[in-house]
C-alpha positions, 0 to 999 in steps of 0.5 A: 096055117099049122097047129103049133102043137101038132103041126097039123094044116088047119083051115079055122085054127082056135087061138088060145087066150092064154099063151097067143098060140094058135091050134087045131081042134084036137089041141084047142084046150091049153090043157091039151096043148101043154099050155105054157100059160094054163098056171094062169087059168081058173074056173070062175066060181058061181055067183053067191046068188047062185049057191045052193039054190034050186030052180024050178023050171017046168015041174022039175026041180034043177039039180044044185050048181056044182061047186067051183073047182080050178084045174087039178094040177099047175104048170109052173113058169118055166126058167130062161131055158129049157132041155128042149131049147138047148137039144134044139141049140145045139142042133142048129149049132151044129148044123150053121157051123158046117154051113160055115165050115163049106165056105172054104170051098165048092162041093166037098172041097172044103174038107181039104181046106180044113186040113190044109188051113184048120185053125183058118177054116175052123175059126171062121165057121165058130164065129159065122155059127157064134153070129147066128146064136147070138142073134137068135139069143138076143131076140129071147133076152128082148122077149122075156125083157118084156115077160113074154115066153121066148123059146128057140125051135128048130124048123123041119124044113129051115132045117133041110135048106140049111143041110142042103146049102152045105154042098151047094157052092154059092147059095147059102140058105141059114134058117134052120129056126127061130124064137118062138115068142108067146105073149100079149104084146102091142106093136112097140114091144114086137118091134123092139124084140124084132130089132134087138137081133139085127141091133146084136149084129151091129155092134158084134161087127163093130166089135170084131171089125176093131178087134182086127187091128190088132189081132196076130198072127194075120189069119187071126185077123182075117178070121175077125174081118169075116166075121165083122163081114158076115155079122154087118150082112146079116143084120143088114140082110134081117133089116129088108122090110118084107115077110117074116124078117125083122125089118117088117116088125121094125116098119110096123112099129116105126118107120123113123127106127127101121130107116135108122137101123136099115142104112146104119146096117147097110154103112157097117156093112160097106166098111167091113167089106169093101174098107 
């Protein structure tokens, strides 16, 4: 496991009581990891039985307790963002809306298909880029619903593979993060966190697959049929019961809600495609 501060491999990490993080033991203390949480931390006083009074132990007469202190300083709350989450935004906008851009072709061909069709090519990369955010978004929305701190982080390695699938001509590999969520929460809170985002899909591939009807001109309306697509697979994608996607949280918290969601996924996901 890897320190979330410094990201440093640690066989025995230290988890904080306070923000749920783990962390080496260079980092342990939420002073120095920048805990999100230490305006919550303070230095329980003495008991009054212990004030002022002096113990003899073996001849030597003890020094009096120290009186209580608390932390010299405060870490505020922080608001529903921040300049670190916005830098880490707008990077992986960035870096979703060139994997979107690289459908229109193999290699670097699709370079050409911009300037041969660029309201086509652009529209469709906005809304694939758009899809990925709002995702991501409604999973802080869900987290900080229940008073939890919620951050997007960018992924070094999520990162690379996503650079990596621009020039690759079938696999596209879209993980270049996620919300970081810290907090006390039981498996009912994580799992509804973890289906708003597959939930956000669902309704936007509804919305677009509607709005197609009557969009014009008709590449409008091919751009909005793609997008339903994208959004319908996506959810439907996040809804797989394994390892770090959604569906896992969704199963752990309820087996009814996850069959729910995973065929609503997959019947949205046959009529924006195939209908």
């Amino acid at each position: 496991m890897k320190c979330d501060y410094c990201e440093v491999n640690v066989s025995l990490p230290f988890k904080c009581p306070f923000c749920g993080k783990y962390f080496c033991a260079d980092h342990r203390l939420p002073e120095n990891h920048s805990c999100t949480e230490l305006w919550m931390v303070k230095v329980r006083p003495s008991p009054p039985i212990e004030r002022g009074r002096q113990v003899e132990v073996r001849g030597e007469i003890e020094a009096p307790p120290r009186p209580a202190v608390e932390y010299p300083f405060r870490v505020p709350k922080e608001g529903w963002t921040s300049r670190t989450e916005i830098y880490h935004l707008m990077i992986g906008a960035v870096v979703v809306t060139a994997v979107g851009l690289s459908m229109g072709g193999f290699g670097l061909s699709w370079l050409y298909g911009i300037i041969r069709s660029p309201f086509m090519i652009l529209g469709s990369a906005l809304i694939f880029m758009s899809v990925f955010i709002l995702h991501e978004l409604a999973h802080k929305a869900s987290a900080k619903y229940f008073g939890m701190w919620a951050e997007f982080r960018l992924s070094i390695f999520g990162l690379l593979l996503t650079a990596i699938s621009v020039l690759s001509p079938v696999i596209k590999i879209i993980s270049p993060g996620a919300v970081m969520i810290a907090g006390v929460a039981d498996k009912r809170m994580m799992g509804k966190i973890a289906l708003s985002g597959p939930l956000t899909n669902m309704l936007l591939a509804v919305i677009l697959y509607a709005m197609r009807v009557h969009a014009y001109p008709l590449s409008l309306a091919i751009i909005l049929r793609h997008g339903a697509a994208i959004s319908a697979w996506m959810a439907a994608f996040n809804m797989i019961p394994f390892s770090v996607f959604d569906g896992a949280k969704v199963l752990w918290w309820s087996r009814t809600v996850w069959a729910a969601g995973f065929a609503a996924s997959i019947v949205i996901s046959i009529i924006t495609i195939f209908i």
